[in-house]
N, C-alpha and C positions, 0 to 999 in steps of 0.2 A: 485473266487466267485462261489458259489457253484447253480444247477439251482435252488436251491428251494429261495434263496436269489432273483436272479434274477428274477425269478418270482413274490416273493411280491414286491420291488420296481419296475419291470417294465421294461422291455427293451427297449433301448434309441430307440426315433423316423427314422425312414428310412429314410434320404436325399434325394430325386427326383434325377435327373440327372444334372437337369437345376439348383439345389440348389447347388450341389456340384460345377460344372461349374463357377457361381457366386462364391463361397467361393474363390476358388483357382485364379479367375481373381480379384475381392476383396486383399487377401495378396502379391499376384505380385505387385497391383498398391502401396500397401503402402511401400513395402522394396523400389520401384524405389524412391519415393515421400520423403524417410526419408533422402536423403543428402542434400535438402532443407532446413532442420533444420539447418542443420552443417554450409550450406551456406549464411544464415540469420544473425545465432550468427557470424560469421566471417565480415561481410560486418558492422553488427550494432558497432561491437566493431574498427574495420579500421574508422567509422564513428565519434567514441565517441574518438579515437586518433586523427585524423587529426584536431577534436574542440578545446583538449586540445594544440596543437602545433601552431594553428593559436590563440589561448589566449595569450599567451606565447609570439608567437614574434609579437604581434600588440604593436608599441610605443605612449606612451603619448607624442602627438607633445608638450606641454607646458613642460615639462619634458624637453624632449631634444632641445626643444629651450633655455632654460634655464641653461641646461651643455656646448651645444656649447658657450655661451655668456661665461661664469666662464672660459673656456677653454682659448678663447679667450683675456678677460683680464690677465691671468695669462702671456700667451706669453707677451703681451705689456711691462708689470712688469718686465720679464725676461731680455727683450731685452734693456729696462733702465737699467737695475740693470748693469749687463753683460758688455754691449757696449756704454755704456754713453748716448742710445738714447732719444732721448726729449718727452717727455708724462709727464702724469700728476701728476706721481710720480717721474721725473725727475729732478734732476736741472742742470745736465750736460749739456755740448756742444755732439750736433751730430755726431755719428762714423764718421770718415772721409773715403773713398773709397780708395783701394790700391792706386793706382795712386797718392789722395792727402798726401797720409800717408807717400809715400815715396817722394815727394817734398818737405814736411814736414822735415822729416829726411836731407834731404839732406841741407835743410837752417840752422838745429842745426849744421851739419858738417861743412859749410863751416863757420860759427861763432866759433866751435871751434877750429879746424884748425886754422885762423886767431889768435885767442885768445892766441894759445900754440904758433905761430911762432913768435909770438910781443917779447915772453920771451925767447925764444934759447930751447923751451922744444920738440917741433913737432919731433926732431928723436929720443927723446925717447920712444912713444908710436907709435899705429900703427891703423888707423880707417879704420874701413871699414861699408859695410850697407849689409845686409844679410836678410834671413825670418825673424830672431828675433828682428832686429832693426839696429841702429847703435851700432856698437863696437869698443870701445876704450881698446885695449890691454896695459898694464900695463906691463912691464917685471921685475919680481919679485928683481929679483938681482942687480937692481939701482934704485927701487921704495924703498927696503926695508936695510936694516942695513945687516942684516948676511941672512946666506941662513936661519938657522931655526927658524926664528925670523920674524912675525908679526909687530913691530915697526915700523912705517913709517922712511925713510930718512929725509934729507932735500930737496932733490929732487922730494922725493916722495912726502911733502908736498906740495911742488911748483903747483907738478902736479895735485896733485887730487883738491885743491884751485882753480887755476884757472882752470879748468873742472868744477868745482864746481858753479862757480862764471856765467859760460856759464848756463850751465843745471839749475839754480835758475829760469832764464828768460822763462824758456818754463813747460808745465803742463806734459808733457809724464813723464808713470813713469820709475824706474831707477831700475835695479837686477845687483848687484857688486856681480861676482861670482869668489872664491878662485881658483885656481888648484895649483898642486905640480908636483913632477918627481915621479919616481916608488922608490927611496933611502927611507928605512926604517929609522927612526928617532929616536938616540939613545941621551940617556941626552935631557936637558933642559924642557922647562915647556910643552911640546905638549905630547901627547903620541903617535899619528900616526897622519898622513898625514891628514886624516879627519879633527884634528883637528886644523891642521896649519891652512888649507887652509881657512875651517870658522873662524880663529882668523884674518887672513888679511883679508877677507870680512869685518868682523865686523869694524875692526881697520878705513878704508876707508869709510866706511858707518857714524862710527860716526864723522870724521871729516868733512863730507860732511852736516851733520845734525846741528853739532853743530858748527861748525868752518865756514862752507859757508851759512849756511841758507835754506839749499834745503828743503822741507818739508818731514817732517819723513813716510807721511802718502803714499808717492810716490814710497820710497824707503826700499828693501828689500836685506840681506843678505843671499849666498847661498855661502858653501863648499863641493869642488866634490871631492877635496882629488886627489890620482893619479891616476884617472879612467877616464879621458876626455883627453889627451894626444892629444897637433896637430901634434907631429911628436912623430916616435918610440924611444924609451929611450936606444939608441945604442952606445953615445956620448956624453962626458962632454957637448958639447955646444948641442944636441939636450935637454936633461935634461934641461937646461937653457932656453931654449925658453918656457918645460913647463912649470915650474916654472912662472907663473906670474897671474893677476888682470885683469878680464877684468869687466870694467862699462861697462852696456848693457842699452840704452838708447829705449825703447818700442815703437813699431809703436800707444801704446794705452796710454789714458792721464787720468787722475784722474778725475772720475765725481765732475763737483764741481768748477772745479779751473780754472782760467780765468787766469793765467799765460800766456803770450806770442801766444795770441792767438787775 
């Protein structure tokens, strides 16, 4: 700027001492004073979080009084449905406690045991009572006609009859499960072991439904083929032992049924 410029507008007014002093104690206090901004926005926004998070998890007590109850009936439902327990969607008889379930068990056994020794049959089969219930072992090769063959004997008849005639009397249900040996199965009507094993299931299941009476709704067919072995297949007579039927008598009874109860 040139002086003749500065001379018609005028040279800026002189500052005092005391003016300057103030200006410079003036912009000091405002740089300190400006992270109070910064500290404001931070605290109002931690302020407007912590509102939204207690929105969030405050429960509508009628809400969740009203899940708990639905919750709670559900179990009830299950526990009928499941275990035969009495409610009001029930008509079964109450689970029994380990304890009565195997006293239970053990009163079918000594009825059938008695039942098989009246006929000359009790050493052919072999019972015992386990976690899965009683079992009545079957051995295949005098229950049945030939080794690859499902047909019952007349032995076999006898036997699953009278077992039949016992288990009618009581409501536990009944899983007749097949097994075989490890011998691959060449000719006749099966194609593998799977399939033997569920044809003799089958075969004993339905003379049991429809020749004894047992109720269909108790009783289930299962073939395991040669994958359950109680001893190793080292031996014409160990093969033989797998080879056989076992009726599986359940520590649990058909809701519903008033059978022997």
């Amino acid at each position: 700027m040139s002086q003749s410029q500065v001379s018609l507008l005028g040279a800026p007014p002189r500052l005092t001492a005391r003016e300057r002093r103030n200006a410079v104690v003036e912009h000091h206090d405002s740089s300190q004073e400006r992270w109070l901004l910064t500290y404001a926005d931070m605290i109002t926004l931690l302020l407007v979080l912590f509102i939204v998070l207690f929105a969030l998890s405050k429960i509508n007590q009628a809400k969740y009084r009203q899940f708990q109850q639905s919750v709670s009936h559900v179990k009830l439902v299950g526990t009928s449905v499941v275990h035969g327990a009495t409610s009001t969607a029930s008509r079964g008889p109450a689970p029994l406690s380990a304890a009565a379930a195997t006293a239970h068990l053990r009163q079918i056994e000594q009825a059938l045991t008695h039942a098989l020794a009246l006929k000359g049959l009790l050493g052919d089969v072999t019972i015992t009572i386990d976690a899965s219930g009683l079992v009545e072992g079957l051995v295949a090769d005098s229950t049945f006609f030939l080794t690859d063959s499902a047909q019952l004997s007349p032995l076999g008849d006898a036997i699953v009859d009278t077992s039949g005639q016992v288990l009618d009397s009581y409501s536990n249900n009944v899983e007749v499960a097949g097994y075989t040996d490890d011998q691959q199965i060449t000719g006749g009507p099966y194609a593998n072991n799977w399939a033997l094993s569920a044809a003799r299931s089958s075969t004993v299941v339905e003379r049991l439904t429809t020749i004894d009476g047992v109720d269909p709704e108790r009783v289930v067919a299962i073939g395991y083929g040669q994958y359950h072995p109680v001893v190793p297949n080292t031996s014409a007579a160990a093969q033989a032992e797998n080879r056989r039927v076992n009726i599986v008598v359940s520590r649990q009874s058909t809701p519903g049924s008033s059978v022997g109860q």
